[in-house]
N, C-alpha and C positions, 0 to 999 in steps of 0.2 A: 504494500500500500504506500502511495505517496504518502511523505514526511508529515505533509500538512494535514493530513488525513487524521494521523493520527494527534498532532498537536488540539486537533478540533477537537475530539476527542476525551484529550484527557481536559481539556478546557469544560465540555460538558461535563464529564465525572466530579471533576471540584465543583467546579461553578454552582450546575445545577444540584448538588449535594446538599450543599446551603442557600441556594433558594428552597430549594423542595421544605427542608429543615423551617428557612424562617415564613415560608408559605402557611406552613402547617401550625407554626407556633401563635400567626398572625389569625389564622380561620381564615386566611380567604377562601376566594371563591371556587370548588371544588373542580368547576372545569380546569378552570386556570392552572389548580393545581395537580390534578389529574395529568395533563398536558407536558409538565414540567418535569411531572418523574415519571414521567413515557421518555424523555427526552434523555432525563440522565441514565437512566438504566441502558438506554440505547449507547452511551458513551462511556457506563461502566460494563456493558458486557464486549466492547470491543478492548477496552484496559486488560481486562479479565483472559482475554483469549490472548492478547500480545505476552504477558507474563505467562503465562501458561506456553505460548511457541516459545518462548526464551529457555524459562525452564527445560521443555522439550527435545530442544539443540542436542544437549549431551546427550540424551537417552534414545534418541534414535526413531524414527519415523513411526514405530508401532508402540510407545511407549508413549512417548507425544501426543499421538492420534487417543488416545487412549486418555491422556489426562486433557486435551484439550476439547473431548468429547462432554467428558467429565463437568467439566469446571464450565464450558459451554450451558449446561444442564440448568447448573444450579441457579440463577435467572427462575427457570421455567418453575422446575422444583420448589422452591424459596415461595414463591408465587401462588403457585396451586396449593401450598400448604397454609396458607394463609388464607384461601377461597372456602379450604376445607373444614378451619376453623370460623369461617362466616359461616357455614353451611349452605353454601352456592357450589353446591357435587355437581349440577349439570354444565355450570362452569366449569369445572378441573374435569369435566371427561369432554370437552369441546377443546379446553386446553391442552391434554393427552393429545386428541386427535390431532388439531393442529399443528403439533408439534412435531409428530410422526411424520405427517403430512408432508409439513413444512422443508422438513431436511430432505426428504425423498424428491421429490417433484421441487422445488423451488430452490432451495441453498444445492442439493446435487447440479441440477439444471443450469443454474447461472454458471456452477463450475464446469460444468462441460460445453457449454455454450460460449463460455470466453477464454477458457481451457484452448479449445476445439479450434478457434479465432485466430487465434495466436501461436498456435504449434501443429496444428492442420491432426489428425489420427494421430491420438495420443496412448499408451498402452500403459496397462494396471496390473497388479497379481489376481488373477480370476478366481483363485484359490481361495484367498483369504474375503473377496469381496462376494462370491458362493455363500460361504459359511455366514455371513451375517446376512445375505440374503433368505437362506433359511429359515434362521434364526428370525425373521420377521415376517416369515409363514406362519412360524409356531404362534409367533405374538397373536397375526392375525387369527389363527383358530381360536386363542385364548381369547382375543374378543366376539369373534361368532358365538362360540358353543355356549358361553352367560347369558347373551341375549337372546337363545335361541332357545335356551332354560326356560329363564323368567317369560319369556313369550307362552310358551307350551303352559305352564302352571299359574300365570296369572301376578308373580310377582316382580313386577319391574318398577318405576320411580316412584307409581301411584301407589305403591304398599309404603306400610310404616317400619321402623323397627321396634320390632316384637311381635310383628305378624309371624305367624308360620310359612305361609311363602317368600318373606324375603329373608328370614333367617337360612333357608334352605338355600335361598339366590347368595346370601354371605358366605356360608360355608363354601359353596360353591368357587366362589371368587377370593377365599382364601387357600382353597388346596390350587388352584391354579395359579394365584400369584406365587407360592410355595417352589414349586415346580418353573417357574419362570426363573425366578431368582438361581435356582440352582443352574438353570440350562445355562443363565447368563455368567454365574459364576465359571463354571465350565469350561464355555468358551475362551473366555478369556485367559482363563491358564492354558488350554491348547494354544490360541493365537498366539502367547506370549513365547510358548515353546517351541514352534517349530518354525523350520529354516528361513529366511527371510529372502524376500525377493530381490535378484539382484538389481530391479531397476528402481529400490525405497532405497531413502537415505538420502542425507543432506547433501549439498556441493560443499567440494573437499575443503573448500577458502571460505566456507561461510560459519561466521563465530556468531554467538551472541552478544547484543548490542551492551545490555544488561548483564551483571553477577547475579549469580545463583541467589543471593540473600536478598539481593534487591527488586527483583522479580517476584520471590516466595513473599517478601513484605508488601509489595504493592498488589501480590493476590489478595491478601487477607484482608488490605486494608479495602479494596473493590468488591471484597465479599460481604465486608460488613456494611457496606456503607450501600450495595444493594442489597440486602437484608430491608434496612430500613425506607429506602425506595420503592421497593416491592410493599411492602408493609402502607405506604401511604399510596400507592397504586390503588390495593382492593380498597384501602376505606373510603379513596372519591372513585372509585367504579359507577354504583348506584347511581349519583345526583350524577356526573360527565354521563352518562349514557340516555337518562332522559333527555339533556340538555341537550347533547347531539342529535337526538333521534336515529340513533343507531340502536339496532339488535343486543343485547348485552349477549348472546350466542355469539353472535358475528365477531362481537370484541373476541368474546371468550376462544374462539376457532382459526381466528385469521390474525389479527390484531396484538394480543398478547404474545403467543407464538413468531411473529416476526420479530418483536421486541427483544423477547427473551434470545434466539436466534441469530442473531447479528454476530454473535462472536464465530461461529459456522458459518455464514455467510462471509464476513473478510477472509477470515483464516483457508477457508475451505477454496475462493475462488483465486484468491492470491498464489495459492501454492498449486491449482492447477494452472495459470497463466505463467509460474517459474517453471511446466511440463513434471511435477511432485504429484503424480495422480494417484501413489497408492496412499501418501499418506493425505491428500484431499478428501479421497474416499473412505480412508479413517475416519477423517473427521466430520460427513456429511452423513453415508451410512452407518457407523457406528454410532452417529449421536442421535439417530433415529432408534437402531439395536437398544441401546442403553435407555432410550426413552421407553421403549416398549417394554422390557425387559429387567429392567432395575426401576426405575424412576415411579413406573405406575404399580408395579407390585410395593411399592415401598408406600408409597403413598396412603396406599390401601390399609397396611397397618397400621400407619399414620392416624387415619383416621379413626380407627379401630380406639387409638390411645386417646384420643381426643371427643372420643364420643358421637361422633358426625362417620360413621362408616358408608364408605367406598365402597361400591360395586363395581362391574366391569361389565353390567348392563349399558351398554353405550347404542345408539338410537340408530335405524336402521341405514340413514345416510353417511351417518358418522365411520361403520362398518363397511360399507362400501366404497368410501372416501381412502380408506387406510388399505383396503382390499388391493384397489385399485394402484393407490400410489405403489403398493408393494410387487407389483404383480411387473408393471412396467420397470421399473426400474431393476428387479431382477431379471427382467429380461435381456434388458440394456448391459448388464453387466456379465452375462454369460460370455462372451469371445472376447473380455479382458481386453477390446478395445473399446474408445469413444470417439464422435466428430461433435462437430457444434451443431449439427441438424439435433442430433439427437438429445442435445442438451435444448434445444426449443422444441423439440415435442414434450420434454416432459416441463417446464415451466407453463405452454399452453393448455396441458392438462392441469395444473394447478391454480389459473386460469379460469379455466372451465368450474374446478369447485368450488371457488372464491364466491364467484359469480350467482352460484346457486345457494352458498350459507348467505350470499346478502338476502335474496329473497325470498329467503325459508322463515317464517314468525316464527 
């Protein structure tokens, strides 16, 4: 990314840190303030993902890919967990979707589209990009077969807890988060273990800008300080979303998720445009894996702890939405190559379902 890019950046991460801060101490007005820490969080999840590549450098393209899927996340995470302590659930499973969504068809998409631009058929490890394709099969089943429960028995949003059918739809949705968590565990220790592609890994001259201390201090401090962004996010959600006459779905599906997002998005298309497509596709499909796979099973206990429990009853477009992005982009990824056509098919497929969450009530 140009220099300046990032100087914006971190200008937003302070700046609006304490505007947000003296917004919120002031009462104003909740659009306004809603707006503002849309804004910063947009300029700490890009701080966030630059210390995270720094960090990365040493450890190597699959390691990197891995923490800056990670730490990408936590944005979204941070966020939804706060939704789940409102108890706005149909928000954090539009958020989920979004999110999957998002990295799949739009952060992949724009990196293979300016990827594609700029180094004409670019080539990936199909191997490793396979196995998290998979792995976002399983997810996708893990969201079918809940909602395809609760369908058949009558228990989906409109039950309560301590009904008998939605207790049956929890348990449900706890043995499969269960199972989720472990696959993801899994993987990841294979991933970590076996041979590494000879076309991953950094250029031989390329150091980081930043020390190891001062990168790990400017995550924590990007972390806390979107903690509390996130945190004044959901609480003007509510009054910004009348005000706008926007959908709070729409926020919650498209909106949120680009926000949280951004750090996969620079990281992701930057390092396909330096022709780094295995570890781009670390960071675009893995951060979808990891959302599927760790993020929403977690959640879901999450919520458990918090008294507001998570299902993984998600709504039948929502299912289809994730189906879909999954289905193409494992396709796309089968012969371990890309062009830039094919990173505009699938940005015009997420496109397509942007288009349809806006005019869904």
């Amino acid at each position: 990314m140009p220099p300046m890019f990032g100087k914006v950046a971190y200008g937003l991460s302070i700046g609006g840190t304490v505007l947000t801060l003296a917004l919120r101490l002031l009462g104003a007005d909740d659009t306004l303030t809603f707006a503002v820490a849309a804004l910063t969080i947009l300029g700490l999840a890009y701080t966030l993902g630059h210390a995270t590549e720094q960090l990365g450098m040493a450890a190597g393209p699959r390691i990197g890919g891995i923490m800056n899927a990670t730490v990408g996340n936590v944005g979204e995470i941070i966020i939804a967990a706060f939704l789940i302590m409102d108890g706005k659930i149909e928000l954090v499973h539009a958020s989920i979707t979004g999110s999957i969504v998002g990295n799949l068809l739009l952060v992949l998409g724009a990196s293979l589209l300016v990827g594609g631009i700029k180094n004409g058929v670019q080539s990936f490890d199909a191997q490793a990009t396979g196995m998290n394709a998979a792995s976002l099969i399983l997810a996708t089943i893990g969201l079918v077969v809940p909602a395809t429960f609760a369908f058949l028995i009558g228990g989906g949003e409109t039950t309560a807890p301590g009904d008998p059918e939605f207790f049956r739809v929890e348990a449900l949705t706890v043995g499969v988060a269960i199972l989720l968590l472990i696959t993801y565990a899994a993987q990841t220790w294979f991933f970590l273990r076996s041979p590494e592609s000879p076309t991953a890994g950094h250029a031989p001259d390329e150091v980081p800008d930043w020390s190891w201390k001062f990168a790990l201090g400017i995550l924590l401090a990007a972390a806390a300080a979107l903690t509390f962004a996130s945190e004044v996010l959901v609480h003007t959600l509510e009054p910004a979303v009348a005000s706008l006459g926007i959908s709070e779905f729409f926020i919650g599906i498209i909106v949120i998720p680009v926000i949280g997002n951004l750090a996969e998005h620079v990281v992701g298309v930057t390092l396909a445009y330096k022709n780094k497509m295995d570890f781009s596709l670390i960071t675009s499909i893995g951060s979808a894996t990891q959302i599927a796979l760790f993020a929403a099973p977690v959640l879901v206990f999450f919520g458990l702890i918090v008294g507001n429990p998570l299902t993984l009853v998600f709504t039948p477009l929502e299912v289809v939405a994730v189906a879909v992005g999954v289905a193409i982009a494992s396709y796309i990824a089968l012969d371990g190559k890309s062009n830039w056509v094919e990173g505009l098919q699938l940005v015009s497929v997420y496109v397509i379902l942007a288009i349809a969450f806006f005019f869904l009530t």
